[in-house]
N, C-alpha and C positions, 0 to 999 in steps of 0.2 A: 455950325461947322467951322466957319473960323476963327471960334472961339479955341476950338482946339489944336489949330494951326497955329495959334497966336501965345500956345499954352510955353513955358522953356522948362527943358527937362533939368531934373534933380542933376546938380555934378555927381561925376564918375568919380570915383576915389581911385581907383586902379584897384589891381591886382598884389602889390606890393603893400597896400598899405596901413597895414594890421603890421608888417614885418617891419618898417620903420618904426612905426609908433610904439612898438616892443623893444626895439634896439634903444630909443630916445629913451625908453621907462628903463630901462637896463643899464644905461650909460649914468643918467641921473642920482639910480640910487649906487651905482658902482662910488660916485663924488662922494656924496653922501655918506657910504660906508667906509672908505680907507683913505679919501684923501682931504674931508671938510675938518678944518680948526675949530667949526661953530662948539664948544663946550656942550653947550642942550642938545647937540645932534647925538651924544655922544653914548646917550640913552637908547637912541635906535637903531647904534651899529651892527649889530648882528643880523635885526634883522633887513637892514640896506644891503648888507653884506649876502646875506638869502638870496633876496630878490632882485638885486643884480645878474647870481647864475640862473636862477628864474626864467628869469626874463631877457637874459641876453640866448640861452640854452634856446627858448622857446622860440623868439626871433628868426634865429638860424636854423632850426627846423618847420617852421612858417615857409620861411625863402624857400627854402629846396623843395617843400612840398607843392609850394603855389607852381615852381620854376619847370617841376615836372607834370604838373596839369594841365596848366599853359604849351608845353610843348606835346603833348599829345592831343591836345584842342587843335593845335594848329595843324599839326599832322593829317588829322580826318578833315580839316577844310580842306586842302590841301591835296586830299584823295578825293571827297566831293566835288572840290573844283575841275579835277581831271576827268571825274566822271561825268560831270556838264559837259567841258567838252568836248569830250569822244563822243557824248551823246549826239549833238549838234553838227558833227561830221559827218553822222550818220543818213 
């Protein structure tokens, strides 16, 4: 038993963080497609150039969607928590 009091949880990542990690993959190959001098890149611009809108498109609908799940999560806490305590008034 205190073995598993003694256990430390996996970190949280959050909520966000599929949507940064989108935006960074987005941002990179954005460099990558229109503004890197490397010569040898110069073979995979189109498609840096793709998966730029990709993945920055994707990013920003990650956000909005996590942003309005979260705020409806919180909303029903929120109504639970009222509903404790009326209950407890009672």
């Amino acid at each position: 038993m205190s073995e598993e009091k003694n256990k430390k949880k996996p970190p949280v990542l959050g909520p966000y963080f599929l949507s940064v990690l989108l935006f960074a993959l987005g941002l990179w190959c954005m460099y990558d497609g229109w503004f890197t001098t490397d010569p040898e890149m110069y073979r995979h611009m189109d498609f840096n150039r793709l998966m730029a809108v990709v993945f920055i498109g994707w990013s920003v609908y990650d956000f909005l969607s996590m942003r309005r799940k979260k705020k409806l999560y919180d909303e029903k806490m929120a109504q639970k928590q009222s509903l404790i305590k009326d209950d407890s008034k009672s």
